[in-house]
N, CA, C and O atoms as CSV, one atom per row, in Angstrom:
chain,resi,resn,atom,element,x,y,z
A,1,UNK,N,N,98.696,104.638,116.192
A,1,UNK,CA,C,99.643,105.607,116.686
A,1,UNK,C,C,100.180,105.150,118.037
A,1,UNK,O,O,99.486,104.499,118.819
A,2,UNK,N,N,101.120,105.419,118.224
A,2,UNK,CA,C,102.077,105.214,119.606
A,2,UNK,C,C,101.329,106.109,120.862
A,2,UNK,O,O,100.922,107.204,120.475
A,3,UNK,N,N,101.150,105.887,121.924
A,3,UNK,CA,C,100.883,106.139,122.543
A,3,UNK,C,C,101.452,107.294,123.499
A,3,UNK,O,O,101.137,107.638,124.638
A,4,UNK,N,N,102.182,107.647,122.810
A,4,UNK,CA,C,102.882,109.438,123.250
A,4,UNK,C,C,102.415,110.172,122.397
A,4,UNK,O,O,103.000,111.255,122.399
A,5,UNK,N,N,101.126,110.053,121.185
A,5,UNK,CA,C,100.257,110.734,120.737
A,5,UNK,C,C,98.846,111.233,120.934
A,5,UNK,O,O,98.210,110.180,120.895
A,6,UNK,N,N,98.128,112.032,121.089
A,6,UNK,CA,C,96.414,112.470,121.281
A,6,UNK,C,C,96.290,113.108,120.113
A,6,UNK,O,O,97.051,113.844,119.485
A,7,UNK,N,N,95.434,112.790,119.963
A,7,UNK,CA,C,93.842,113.257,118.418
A,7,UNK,C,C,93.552,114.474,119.098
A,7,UNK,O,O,93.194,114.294,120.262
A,8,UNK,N,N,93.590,115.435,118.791
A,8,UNK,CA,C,93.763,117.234,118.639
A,8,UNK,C,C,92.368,117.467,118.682
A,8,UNK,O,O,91.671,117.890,119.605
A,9,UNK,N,N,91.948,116.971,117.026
A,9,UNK,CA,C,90.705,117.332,116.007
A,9,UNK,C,C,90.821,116.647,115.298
A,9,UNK,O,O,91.827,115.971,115.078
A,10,UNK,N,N,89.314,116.635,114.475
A,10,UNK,CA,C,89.101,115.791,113.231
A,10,UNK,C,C,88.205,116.930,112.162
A,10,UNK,O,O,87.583,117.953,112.447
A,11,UNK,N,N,88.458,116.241,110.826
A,11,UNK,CA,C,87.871,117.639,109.761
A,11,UNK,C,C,87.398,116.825,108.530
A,11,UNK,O,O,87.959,115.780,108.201
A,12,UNK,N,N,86.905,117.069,108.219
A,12,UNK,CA,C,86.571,116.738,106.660
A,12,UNK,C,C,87.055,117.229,105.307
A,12,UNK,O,O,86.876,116.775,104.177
A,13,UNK,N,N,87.889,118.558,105.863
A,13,UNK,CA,C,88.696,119.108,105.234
A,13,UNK,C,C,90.108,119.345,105.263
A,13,UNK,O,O,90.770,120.016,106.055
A,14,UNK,N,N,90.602,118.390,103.825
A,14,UNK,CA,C,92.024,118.255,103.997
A,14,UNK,C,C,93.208,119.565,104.109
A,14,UNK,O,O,94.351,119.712,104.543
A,15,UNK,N,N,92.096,120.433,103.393
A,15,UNK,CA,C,92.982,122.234,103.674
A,15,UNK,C,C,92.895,122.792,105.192
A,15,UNK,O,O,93.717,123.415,105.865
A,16,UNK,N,N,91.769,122.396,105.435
A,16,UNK,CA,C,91.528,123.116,107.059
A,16,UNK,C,C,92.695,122.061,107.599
A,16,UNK,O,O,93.596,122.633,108.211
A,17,UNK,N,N,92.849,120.461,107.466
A,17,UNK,CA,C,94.083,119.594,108.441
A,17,UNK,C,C,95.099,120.499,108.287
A,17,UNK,O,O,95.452,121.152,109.269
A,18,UNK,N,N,95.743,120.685,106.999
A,18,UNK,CA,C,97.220,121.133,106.784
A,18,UNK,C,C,97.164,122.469,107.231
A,18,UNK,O,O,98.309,122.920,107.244
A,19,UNK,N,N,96.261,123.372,107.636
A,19,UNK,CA,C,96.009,124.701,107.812
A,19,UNK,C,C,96.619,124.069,109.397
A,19,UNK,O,O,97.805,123.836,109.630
A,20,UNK,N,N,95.987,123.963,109.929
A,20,UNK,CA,C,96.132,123.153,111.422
A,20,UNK,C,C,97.090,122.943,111.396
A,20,UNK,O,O,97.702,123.792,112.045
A,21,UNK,N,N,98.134,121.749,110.710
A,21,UNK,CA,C,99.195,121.100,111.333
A,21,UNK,C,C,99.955,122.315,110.995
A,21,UNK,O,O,100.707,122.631,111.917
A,22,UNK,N,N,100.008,123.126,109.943
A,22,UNK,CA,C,101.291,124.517,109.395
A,22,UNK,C,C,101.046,125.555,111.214
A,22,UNK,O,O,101.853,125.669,112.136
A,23,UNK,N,N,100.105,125.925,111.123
A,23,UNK,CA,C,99.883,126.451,112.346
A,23,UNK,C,C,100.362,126.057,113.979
A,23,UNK,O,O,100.729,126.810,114.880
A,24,UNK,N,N,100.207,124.647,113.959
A,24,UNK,CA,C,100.775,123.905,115.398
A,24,UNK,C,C,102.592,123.920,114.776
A,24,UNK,O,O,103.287,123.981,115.791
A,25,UNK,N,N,103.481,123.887,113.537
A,25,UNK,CA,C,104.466,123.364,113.328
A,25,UNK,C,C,105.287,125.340,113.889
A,25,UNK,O,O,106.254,125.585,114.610
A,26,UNK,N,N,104.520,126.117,113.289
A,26,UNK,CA,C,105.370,127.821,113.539
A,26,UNK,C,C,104.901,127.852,114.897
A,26,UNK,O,O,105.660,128.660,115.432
A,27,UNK,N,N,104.108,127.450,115.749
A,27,UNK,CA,C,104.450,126.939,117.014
A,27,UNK,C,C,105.143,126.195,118.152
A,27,UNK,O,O,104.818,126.310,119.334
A,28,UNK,N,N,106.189,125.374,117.660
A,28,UNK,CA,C,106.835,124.400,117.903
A,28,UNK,C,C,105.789,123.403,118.335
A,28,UNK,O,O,106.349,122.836,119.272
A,29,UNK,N,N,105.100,123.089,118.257
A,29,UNK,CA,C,104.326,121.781,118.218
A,29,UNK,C,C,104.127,120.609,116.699
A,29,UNK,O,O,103.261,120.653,115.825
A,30,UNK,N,N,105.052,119.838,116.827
A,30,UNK,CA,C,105.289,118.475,116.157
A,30,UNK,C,C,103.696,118.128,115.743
A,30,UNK,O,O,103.031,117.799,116.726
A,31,UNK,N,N,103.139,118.138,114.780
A,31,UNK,CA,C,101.782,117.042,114.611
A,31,UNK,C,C,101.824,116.604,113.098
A,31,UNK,O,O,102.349,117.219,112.169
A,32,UNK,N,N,101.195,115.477,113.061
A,32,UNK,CA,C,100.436,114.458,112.311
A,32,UNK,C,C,99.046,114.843,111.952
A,32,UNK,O,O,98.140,115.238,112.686
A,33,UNK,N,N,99.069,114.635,110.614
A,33,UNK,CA,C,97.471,114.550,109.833
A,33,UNK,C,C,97.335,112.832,109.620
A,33,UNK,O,O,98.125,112.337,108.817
A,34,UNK,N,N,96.577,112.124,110.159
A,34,UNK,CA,C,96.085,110.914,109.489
A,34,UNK,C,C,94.804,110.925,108.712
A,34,UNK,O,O,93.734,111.177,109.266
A,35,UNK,N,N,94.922,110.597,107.168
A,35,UNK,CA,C,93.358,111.137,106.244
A,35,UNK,C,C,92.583,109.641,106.607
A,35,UNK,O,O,93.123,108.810,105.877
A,36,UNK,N,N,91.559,108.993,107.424
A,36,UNK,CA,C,90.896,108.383,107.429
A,36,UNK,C,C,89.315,108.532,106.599
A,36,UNK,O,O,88.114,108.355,106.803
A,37,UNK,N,N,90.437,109.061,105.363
A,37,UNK,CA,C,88.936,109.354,104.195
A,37,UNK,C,C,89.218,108.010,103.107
A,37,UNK,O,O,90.267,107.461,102.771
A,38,UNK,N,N,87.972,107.790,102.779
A,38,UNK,CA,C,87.630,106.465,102.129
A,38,UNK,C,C,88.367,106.881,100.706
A,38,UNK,O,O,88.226,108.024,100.269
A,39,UNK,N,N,88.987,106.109,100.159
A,39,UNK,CA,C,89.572,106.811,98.705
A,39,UNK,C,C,88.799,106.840,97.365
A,39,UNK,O,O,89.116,107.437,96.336
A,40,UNK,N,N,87.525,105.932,97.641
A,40,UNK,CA,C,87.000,106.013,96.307
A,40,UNK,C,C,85.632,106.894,96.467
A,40,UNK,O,O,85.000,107.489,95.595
A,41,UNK,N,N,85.369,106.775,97.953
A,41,UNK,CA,C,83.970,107.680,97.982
A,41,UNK,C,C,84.350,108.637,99.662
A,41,UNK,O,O,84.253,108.356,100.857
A,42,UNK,N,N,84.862,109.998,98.755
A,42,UNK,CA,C,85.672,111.518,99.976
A,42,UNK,C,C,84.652,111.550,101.152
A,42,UNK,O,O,84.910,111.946,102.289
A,43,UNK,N,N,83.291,111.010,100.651
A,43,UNK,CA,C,82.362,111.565,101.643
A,43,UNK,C,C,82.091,111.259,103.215
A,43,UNK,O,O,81.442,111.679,104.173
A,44,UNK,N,N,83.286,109.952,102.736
A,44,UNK,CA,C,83.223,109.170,103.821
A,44,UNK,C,C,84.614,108.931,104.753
A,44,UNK,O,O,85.660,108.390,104.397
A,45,UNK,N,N,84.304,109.464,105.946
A,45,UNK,CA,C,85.680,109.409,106.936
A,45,UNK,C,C,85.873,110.685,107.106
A,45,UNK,O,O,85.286,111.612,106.549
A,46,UNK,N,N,86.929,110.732,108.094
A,46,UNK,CA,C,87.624,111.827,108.481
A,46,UNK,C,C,89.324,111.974,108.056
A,46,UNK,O,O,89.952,111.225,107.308
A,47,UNK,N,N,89.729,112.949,108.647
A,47,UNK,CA,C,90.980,113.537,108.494
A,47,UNK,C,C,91.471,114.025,110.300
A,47,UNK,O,O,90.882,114.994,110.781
A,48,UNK,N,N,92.180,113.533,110.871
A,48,UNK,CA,C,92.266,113.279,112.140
A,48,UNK,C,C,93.565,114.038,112.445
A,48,UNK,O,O,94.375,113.640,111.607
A,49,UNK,N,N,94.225,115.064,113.356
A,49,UNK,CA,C,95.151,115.601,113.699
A,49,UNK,C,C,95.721,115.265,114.912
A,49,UNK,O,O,95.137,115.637,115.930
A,50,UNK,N,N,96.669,114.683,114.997
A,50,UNK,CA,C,97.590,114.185,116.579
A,50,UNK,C,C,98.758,115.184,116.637
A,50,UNK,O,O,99.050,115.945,115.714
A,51,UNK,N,N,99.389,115.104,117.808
A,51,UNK,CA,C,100.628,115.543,118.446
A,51,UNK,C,C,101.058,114.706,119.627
A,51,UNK,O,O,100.345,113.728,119.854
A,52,UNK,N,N,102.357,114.961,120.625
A,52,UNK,CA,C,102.618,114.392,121.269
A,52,UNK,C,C,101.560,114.627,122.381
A,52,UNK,O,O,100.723,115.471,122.060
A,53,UNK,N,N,101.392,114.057,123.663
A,53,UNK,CA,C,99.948,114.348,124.239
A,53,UNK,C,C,100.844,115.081,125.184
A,53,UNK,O,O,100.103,115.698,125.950
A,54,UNK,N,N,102.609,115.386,125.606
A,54,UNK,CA,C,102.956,116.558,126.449
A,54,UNK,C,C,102.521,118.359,125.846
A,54,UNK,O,O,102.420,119.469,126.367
A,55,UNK,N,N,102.428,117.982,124.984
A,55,UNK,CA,C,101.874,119.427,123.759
A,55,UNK,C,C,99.858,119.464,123.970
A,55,UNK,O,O,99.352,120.560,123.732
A,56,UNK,N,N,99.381,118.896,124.173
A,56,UNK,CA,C,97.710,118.507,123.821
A,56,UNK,C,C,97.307,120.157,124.223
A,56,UNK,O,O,97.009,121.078,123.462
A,57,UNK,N,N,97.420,120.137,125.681
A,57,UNK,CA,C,96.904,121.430,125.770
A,57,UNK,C,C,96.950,122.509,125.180
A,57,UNK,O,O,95.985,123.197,124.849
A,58,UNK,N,N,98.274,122.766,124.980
A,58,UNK,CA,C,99.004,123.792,124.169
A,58,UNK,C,C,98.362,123.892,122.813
A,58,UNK,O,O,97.965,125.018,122.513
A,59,UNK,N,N,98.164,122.817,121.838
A,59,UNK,CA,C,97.764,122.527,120.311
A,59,UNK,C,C,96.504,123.055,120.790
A,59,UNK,O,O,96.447,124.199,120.339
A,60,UNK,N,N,95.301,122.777,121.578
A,60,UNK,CA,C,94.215,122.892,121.395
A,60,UNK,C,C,94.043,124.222,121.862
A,60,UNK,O,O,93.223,124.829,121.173
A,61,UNK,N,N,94.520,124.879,122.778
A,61,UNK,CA,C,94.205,126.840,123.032
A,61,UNK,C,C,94.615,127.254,121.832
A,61,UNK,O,O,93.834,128.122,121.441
A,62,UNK,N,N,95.726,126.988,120.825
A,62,UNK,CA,C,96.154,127.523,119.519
A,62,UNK,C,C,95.244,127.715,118.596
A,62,UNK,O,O,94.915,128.737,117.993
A,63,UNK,N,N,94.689,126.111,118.521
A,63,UNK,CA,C,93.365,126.589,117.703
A,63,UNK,C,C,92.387,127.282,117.759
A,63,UNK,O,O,91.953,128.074,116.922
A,64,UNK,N,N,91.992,127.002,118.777
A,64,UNK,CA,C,90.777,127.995,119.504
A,64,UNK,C,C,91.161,129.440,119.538
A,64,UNK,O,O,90.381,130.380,119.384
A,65,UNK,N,N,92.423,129.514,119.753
A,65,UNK,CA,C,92.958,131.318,119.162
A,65,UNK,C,C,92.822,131.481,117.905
A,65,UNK,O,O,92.295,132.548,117.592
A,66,UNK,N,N,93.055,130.932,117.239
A,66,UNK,CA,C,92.984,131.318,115.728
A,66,UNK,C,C,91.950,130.994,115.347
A,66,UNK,O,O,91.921,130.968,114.116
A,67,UNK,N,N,90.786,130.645,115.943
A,67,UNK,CA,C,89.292,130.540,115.117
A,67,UNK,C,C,89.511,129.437,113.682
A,67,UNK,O,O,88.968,129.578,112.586
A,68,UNK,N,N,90.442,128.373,114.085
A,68,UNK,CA,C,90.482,126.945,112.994
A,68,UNK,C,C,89.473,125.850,113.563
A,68,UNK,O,O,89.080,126.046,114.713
A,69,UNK,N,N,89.113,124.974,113.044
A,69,UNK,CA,C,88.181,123.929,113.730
A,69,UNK,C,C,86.725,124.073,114.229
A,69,UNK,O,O,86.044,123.134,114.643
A,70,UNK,N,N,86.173,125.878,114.102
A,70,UNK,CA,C,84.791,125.823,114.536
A,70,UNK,C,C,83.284,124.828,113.928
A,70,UNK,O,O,82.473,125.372,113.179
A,71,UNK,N,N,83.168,123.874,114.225
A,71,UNK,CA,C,82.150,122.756,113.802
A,71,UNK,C,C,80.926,123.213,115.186
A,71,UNK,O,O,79.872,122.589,115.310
């Protein structure tokens, strides 16, 4: 990734990513899901969420308001 991006969160769950990125997008915050899940065996890797890093703060109080990402 370009370096006008930061890693948000990471999930293991590809519904909880897109839950996330739908949530940061009716926010005006721009983000990216990258699935760094292995394709033949799910168990392995993550699912990684970026935005621009002028947004970082902003993306991460959002979540934490909406109770997404509790690990």
């Amino acid at each position: 990734m370009a370096n006008d991006f930061s890693k948000i969160c990471d999930t293991n769950n590809l519904i909880e990513a897109e839950l996330i990125k739908q949530l940061l997008f009716e926010n005006g915050i721009d983000a990216t899901v990258l699935n760094k899940r292995d394709s033949s065996y799910q168990a392995f890797g993550v699912i990684e969420i970026y935005c621009h890093t002028n947004q970082l703060l902003q993306a991460i109080q959002l979540i934490k308001n909406n109770s997404i990402n509790e690990e």
